[in-house]
ZADRENNU-492353 format. One record per residue (C-alpha): x, y, z; residue number from 1; residue in three letters. Coordinates in pm, 1 decimal. Example, Ala and Ser with C-alpha at 12.3 -4.5 7.8 and 13.67 -1.06 7.14 Angstrom:
> east/north/up/zalum/torlum
> 1230.0/-450.0/780.0/1/ALA
> 1367.0/-106.0/714.0/2/SER
***
This chain:
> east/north/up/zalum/torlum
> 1514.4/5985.0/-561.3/1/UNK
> 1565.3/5664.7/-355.2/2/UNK
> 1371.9/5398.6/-217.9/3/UNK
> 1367.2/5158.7/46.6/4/UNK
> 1291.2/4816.5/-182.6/5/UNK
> 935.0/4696.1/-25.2/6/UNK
> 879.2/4962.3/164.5/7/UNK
> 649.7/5171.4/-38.8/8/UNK
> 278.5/5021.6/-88.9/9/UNK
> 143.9/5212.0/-399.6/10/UNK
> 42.2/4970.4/-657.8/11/UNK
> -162.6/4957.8/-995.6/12/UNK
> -373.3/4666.6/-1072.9/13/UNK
> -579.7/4510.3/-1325.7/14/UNK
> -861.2/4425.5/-1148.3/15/UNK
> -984.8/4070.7/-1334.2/16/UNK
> -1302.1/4096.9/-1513.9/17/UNK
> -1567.0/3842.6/-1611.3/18/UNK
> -1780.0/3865.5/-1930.1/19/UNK
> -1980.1/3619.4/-2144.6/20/UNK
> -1844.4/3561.4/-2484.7/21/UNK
> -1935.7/3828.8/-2745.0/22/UNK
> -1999.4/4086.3/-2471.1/23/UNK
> -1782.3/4422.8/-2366.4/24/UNK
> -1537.3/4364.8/-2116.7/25/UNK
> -1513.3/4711.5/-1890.6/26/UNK
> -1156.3/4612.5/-1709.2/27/UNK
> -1113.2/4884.4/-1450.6/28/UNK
> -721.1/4980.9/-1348.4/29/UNK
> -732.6/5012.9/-988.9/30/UNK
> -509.9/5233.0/-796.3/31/UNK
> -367.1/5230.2/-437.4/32/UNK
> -280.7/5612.9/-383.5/33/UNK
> -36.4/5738.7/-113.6/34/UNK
> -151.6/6099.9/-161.0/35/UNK
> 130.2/6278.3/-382.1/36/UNK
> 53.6/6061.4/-739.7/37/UNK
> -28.9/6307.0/-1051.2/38/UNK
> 65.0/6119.9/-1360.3/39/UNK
> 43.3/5765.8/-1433.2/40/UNK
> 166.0/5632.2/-1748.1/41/UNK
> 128.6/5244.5/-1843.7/42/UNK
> 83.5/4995.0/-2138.7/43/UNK
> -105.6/4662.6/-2142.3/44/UNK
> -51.8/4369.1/-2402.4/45/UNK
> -353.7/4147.2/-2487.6/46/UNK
> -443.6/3882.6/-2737.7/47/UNK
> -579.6/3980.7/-3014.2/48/UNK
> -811.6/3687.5/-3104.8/49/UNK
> -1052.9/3721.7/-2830.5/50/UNK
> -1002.3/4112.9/-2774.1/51/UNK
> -988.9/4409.7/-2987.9/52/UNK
> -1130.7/4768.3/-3008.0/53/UNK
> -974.7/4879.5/-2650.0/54/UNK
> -1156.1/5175.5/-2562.4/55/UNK
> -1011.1/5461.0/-2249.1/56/UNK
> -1127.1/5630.5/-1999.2/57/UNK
> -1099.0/5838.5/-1698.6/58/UNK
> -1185.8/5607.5/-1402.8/59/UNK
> -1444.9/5681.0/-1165.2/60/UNK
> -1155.8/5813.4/-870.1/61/UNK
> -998.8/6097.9/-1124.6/62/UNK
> -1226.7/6351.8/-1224.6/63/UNK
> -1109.5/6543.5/-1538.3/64/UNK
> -807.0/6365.3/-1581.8/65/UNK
> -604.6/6461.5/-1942.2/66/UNK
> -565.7/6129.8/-2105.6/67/UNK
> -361.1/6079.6/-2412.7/68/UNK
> -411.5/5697.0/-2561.6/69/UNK
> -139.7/5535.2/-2812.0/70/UNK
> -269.4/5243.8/-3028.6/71/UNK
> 21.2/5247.0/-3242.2/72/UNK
> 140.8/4874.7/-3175.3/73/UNK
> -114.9/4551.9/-3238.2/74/UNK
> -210.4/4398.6/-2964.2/75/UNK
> -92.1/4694.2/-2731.0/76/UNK
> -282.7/5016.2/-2563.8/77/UNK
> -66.5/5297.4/-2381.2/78/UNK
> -253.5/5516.6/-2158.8/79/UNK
> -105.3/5844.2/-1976.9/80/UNK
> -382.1/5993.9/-1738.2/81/UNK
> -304.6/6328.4/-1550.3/82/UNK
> -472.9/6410.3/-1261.5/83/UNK
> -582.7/6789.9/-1217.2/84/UNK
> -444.4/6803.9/-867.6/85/UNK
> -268.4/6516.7/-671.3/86/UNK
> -445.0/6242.5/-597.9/87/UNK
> -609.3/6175.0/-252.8/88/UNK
> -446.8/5865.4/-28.9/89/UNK
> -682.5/5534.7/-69.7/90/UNK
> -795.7/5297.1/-319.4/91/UNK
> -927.3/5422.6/-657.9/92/UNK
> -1016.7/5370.0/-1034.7/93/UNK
> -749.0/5549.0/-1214.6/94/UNK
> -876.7/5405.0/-1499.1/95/UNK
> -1114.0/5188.0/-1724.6/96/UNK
> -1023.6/4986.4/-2057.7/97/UNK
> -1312.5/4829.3/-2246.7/98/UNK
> -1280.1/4572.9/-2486.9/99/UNK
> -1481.0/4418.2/-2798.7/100/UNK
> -1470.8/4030.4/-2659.5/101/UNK
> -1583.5/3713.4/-2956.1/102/UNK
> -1695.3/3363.0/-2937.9/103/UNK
> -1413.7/3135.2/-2790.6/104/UNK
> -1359.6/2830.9/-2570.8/105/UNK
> -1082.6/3037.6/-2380.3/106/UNK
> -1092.2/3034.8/-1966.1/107/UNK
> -924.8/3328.7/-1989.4/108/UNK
> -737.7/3609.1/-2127.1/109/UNK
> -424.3/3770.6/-1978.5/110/UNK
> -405.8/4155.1/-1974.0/111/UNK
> -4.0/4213.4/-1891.3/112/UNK
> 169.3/4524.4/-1793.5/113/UNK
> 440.8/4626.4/-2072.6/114/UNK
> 659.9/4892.2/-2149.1/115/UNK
> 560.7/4954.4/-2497.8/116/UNK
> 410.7/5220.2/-2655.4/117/UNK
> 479.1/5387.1/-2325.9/118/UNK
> 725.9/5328.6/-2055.6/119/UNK
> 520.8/5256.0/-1681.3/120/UNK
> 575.0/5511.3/-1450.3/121/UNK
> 407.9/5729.4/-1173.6/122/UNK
> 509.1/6056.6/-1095.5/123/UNK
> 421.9/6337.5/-896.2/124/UNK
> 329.2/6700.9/-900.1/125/UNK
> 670.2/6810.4/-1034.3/126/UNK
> 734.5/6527.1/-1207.6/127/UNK
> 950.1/6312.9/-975.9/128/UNK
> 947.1/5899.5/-1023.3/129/UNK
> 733.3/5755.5/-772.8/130/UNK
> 780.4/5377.7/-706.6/131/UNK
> 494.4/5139.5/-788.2/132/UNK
> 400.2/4837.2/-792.1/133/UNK
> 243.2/4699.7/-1114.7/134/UNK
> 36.5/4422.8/-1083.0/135/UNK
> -138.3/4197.6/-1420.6/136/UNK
> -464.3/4106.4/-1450.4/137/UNK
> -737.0/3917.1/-1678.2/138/UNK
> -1037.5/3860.0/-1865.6/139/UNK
> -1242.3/3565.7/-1727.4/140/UNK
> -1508.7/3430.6/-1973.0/141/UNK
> -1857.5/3330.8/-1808.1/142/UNK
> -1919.8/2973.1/-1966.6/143/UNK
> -2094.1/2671.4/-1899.3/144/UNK
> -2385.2/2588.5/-1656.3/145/UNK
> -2502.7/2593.0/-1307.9/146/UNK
> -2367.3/2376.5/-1071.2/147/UNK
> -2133.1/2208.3/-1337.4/148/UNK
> -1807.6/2223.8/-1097.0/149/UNK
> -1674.9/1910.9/-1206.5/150/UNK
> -1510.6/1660.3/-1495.5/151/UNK
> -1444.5/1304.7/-1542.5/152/UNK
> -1055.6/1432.7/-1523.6/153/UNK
> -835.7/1683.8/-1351.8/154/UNK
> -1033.0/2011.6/-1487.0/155/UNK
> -1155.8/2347.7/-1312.5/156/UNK
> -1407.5/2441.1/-1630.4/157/UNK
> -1651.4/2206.7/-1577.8/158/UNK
> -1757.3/1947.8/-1885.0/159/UNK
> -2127.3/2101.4/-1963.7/160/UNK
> -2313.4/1820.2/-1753.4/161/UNK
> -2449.5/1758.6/-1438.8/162/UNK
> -2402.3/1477.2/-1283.6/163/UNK
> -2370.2/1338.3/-912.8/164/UNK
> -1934.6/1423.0/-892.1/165/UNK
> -2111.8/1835.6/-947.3/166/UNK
> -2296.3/1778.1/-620.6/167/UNK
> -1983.4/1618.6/-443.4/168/UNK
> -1751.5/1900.1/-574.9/169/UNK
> -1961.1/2156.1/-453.1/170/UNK
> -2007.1/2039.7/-106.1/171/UNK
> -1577.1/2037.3/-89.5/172/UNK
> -1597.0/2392.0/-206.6/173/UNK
> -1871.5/2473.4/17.7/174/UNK
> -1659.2/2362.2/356.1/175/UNK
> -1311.0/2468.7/186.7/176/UNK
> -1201.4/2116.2/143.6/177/UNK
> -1160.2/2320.1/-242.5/178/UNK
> -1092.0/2640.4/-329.4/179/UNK
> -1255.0/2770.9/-638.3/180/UNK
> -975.6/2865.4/-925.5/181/UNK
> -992.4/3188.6/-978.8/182/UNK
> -893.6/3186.3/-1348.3/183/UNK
> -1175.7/3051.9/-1464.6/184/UNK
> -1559.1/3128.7/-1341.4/185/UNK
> -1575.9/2817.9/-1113.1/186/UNK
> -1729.9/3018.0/-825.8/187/UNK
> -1949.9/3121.3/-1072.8/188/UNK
> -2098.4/2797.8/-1155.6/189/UNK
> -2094.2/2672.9/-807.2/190/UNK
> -2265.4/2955.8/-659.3/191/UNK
> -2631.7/2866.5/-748.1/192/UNK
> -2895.4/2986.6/-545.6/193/UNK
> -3131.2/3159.5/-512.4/194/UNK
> -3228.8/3050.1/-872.1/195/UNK
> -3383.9/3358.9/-979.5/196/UNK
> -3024.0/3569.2/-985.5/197/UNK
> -2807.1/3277.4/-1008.9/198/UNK
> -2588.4/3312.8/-663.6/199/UNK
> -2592.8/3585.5/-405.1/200/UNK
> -2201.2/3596.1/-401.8/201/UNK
> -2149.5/3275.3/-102.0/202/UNK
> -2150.7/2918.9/-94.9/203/UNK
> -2373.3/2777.6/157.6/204/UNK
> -2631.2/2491.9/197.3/205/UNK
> -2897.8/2631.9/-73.2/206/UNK
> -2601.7/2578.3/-350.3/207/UNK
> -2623.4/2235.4/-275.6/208/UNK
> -2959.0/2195.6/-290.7/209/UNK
> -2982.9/2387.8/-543.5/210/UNK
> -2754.0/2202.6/-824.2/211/UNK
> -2932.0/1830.9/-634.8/212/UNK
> -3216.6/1969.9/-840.6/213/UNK
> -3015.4/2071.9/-1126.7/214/UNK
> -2846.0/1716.8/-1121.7/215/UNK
> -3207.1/1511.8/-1094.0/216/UNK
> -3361.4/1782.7/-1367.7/217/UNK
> -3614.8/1897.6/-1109.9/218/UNK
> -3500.2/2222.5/-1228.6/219/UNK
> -3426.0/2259.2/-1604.7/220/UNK
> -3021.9/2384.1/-1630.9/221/UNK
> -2938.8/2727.1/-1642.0/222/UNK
> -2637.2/2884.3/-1795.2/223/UNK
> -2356.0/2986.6/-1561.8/224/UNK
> -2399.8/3359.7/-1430.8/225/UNK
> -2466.8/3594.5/-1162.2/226/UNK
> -2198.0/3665.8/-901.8/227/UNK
> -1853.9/3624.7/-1016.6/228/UNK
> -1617.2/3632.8/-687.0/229/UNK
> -1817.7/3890.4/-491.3/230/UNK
> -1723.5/3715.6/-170.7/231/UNK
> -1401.6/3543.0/-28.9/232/UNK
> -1514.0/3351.1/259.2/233/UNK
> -1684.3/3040.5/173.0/234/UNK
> -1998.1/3023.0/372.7/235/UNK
> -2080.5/3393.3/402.8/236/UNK
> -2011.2/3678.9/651.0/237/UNK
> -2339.3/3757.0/806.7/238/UNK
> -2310.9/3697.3/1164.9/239/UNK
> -2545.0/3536.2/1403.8/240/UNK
> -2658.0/3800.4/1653.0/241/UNK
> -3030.1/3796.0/1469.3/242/UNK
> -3067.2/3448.0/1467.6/243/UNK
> -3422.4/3338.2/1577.6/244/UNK
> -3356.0/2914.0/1556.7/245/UNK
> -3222.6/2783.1/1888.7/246/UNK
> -2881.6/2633.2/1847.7/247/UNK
> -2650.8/2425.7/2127.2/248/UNK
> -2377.5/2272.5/2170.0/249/UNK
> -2444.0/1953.4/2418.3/250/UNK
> -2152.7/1861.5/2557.7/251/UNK
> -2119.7/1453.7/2707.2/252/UNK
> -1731.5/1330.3/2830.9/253/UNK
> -1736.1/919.0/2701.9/254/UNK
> -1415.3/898.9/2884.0/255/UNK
> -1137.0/1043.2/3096.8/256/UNK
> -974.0/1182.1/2777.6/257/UNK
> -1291.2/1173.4/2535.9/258/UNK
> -1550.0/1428.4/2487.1/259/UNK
> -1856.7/1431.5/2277.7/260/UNK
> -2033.0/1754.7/2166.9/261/UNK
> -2373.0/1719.8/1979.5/262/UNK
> -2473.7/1983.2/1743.1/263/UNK
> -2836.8/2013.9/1860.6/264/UNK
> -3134.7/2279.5/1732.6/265/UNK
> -3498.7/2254.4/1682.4/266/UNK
> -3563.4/2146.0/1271.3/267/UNK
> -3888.7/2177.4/1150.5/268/UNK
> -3887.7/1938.1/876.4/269/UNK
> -3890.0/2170.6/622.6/270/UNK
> -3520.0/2186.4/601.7/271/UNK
> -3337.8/2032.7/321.4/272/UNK
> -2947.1/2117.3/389.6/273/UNK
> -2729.1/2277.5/732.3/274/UNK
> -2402.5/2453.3/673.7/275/UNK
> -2228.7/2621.8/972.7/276/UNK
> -1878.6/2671.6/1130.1/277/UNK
> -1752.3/2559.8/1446.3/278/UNK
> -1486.4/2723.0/1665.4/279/UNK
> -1251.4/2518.6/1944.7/280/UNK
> -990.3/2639.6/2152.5/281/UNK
> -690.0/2359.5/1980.6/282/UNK
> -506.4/2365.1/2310.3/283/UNK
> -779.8/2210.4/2484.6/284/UNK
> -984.4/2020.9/2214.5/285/UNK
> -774.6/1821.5/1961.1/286/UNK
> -836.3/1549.9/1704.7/287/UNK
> -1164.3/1613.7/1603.9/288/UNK
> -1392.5/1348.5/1451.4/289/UNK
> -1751.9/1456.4/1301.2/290/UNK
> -2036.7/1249.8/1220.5/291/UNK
> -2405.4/1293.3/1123.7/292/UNK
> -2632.9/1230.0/1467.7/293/UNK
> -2860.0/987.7/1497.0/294/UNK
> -3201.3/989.9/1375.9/295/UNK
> -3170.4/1200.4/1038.2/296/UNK
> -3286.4/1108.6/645.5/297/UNK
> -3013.7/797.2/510.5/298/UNK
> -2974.8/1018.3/204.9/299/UNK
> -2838.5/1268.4/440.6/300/UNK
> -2429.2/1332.8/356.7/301/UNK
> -2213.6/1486.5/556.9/302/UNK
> -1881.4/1720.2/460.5/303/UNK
> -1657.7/1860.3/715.3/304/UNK
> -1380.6/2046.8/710.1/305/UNK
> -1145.8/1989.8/984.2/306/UNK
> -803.2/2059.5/841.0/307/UNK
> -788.7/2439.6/958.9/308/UNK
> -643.8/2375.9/1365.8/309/UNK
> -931.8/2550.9/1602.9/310/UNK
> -1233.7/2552.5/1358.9/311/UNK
> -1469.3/2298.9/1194.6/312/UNK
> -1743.2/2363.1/874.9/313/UNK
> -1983.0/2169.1/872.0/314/UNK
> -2294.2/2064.3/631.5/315/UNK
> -2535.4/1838.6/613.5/316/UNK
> -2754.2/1783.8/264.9/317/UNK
> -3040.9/1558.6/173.6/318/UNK
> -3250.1/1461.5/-106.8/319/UNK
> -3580.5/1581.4/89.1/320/UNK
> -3566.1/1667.7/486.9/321/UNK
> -3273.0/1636.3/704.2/322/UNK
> -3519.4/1421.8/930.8/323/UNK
> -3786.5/1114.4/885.0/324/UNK
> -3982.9/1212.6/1196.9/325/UNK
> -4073.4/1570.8/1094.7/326/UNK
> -3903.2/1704.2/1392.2/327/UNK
> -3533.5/1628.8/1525.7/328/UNK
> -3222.4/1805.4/1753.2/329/UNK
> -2917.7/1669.8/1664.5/330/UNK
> -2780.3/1682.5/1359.4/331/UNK
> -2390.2/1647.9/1398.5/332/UNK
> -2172.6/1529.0/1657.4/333/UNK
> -1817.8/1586.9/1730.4/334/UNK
> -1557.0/1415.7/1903.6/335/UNK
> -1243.1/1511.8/2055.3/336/UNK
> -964.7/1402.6/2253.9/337/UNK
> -891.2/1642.2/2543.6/338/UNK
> -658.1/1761.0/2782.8/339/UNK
> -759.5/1606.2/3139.8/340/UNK
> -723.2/1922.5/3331.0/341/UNK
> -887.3/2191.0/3090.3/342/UNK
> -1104.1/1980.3/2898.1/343/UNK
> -1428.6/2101.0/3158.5/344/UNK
> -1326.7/2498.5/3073.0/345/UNK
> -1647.7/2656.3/2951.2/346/UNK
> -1421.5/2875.6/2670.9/347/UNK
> -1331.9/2511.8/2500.1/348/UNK
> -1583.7/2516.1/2186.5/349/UNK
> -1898.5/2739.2/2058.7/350/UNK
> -2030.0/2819.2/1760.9/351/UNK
> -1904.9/3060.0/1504.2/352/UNK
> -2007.0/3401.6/1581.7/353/UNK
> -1844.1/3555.6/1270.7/354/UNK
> -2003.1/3335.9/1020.8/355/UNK
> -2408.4/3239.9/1004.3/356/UNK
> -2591.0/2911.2/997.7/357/UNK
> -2743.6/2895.2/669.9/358/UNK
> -3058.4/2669.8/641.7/359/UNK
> -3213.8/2533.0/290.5/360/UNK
> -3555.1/2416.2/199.2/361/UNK
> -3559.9/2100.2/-22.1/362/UNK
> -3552.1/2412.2/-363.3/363/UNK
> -3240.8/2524.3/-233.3/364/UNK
> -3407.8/2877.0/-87.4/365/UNK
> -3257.9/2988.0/228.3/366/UNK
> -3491.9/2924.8/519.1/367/UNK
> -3553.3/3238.2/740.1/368/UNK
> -3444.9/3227.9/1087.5/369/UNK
***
């Protein structure tokens, strides 16, 4: 049998997996299916210091699957796992290897495809070579604490305090300025509100908050847990289409090739943090410059991430309310240069419709809207 290199996209992953030290890792093999796969025969290597006892089984996507297991070489498992019939086209858990985890300082643990015990392969109903893609995986320990995103030095494991550089860290990871590092729990730890399940999956403007009070001790530290990586986008995917709070975008031109936009809705004075997205059409808007508008809390700080061409995030956090007055409109403003003869289209600039505004009382709860 032949095959177009790159062509074919069935692939078998180790899907990483986070556990606290001391625990049972469950690592599920995940499986992209094209429809004709029977038999799937692999081996994993893994370090034996932090991992031992591997223990198979049929994954949740083939039901009565034979499986034959070979422990015969340390620090290896080979699985085979038959399917009774082929297996239907889609994404499913072939498999799922659990493991006796210990005590260690580790980030990680790397789980690696091998061809020992048993030679990888995927075949089909009369035993044909299918190709496949096999892709490694790992074992991400849960350590430290909440809102501890941060070290004196170059680190992505945070140094088991909390200090001010946490808070600053987390806003950059909060607007994408940083991406959290995926080998080690660092979404984890920055994902800290609400409290009471440590993270809902996103990074917002209660996370901020949130590890403020952390960092002052107006809430007593918590270890790291909850949500490992449950979401990819950074400020969440819940649109705006219920959203009660009147938001605008004011728009002022400050010269023939300068225009001003003013982030503008009603606060209450209740509100603690802002995070929110921006879109611009680039080839009419360019060289965007954000600050904080007039009128709000001097412990408010502002982050904005402007490096991604035709979209800004934005947040605002303070120590107490966004505003002195109680009650306020603005709260950023944003100025570009712009193209003479399109800068007046109404299409140039609105706000994010893909991504919501996320509020935050001075706890770090999200405020409803």
């Amino acid at each position: 049998t032949a095959y177009d290199i790159g062509t074919v996209d069935r692939e078998i992953k180790i899907a990483n997996t986070y556990v606290t030290p001391g625990q049972t890792a469950a690592v599920p093999i995940l499986l992209k299916a094209l429809g004709t796969e029977r038999t799937f025969v692999f081996s994993i290597a893994y370090d034996i210091n932090p991992l031992s006892s591997p223990i198979v089984a049929c994954g949740s996507g083939i039901s009565g699957c034979t499986l034959n297991v070979d422990t015969s070489m340390s620090g290896r498992i080979g699985v085979s796992i038959t399917s009774p019939q082929p297996i239907t086209a889609g994404n499913i858990e072939a498999a799922k290897i659990s493991f006796q985890t210990v005590a260690t300082n580790l980030s990680n643990t790397p789980l690696n495809f091998v061809d020992q015990p048993l030679q990888r392969a995927v075949r089909n109903s009369t035993n044909d070579p299918l190709q496949t893609t096999f892709t490694n995986g790992m074992i991400v320990f849960e350590r430290g604490l909440e809102g501890d995103v941060a070290c004196d030095g170059p680190c992505r494991t945070g140094d088991g305090r909390l200090f001010a550089n946490d808070v600053v860290k987390l806003r950059r990871l909060t607007v994408g300025l940083d991406t959290a590092d995926p080998t080690t729990n660092e979404f984890q730890r920055a994902d800290t509100s609400p409290g009471s399940t440590k993270g809902d999956g996103q990074l917002d403007a209660t996370d901020v908050v949130k590890a403020r009070r952390y960092v002052a001790n107006l809430d007593h530290a918590q270890l790291a847990g909850g949500p490992n990586w449950a979401l990819q986008f950074v400020i969440g995917t819940e649109g705006n289409a219920k959203r009660q709070r009147n938001i605008s975008l004011v728009r002022q031109r400050t010269s023939a090739s300068k225009v001003l936009y003013s982030v503008e809705f009603d606060l209450k004075g209740n509100e603690a943090a802002v995070s929110l997205s921006i879109e611009y059409n680039p080839s009419i808007l360019t060289r965007p410059v954000v600050e904080l508008a007039s009128g709000l809390n001097s412990t408010t700080a502002l982050t904005a991430n402007t490096s991604v061409r035709g979209r800004i995030i934005l947040l605002a956090d303070s120590s107490s309310s966004l505003t002195t007055t109680g009650t306020a409109k603005g709260v950023f403003t944003i100025s570009f240069d712009a193209l003479k003869e399109r800068s007046d289209r109404p299409d140039a600039i609105g706000i994010d419709s893909k991504t919501r505004l996320v509020l935050s009382d001075q706890y770090g709860n999200p405020i409803p809207q």
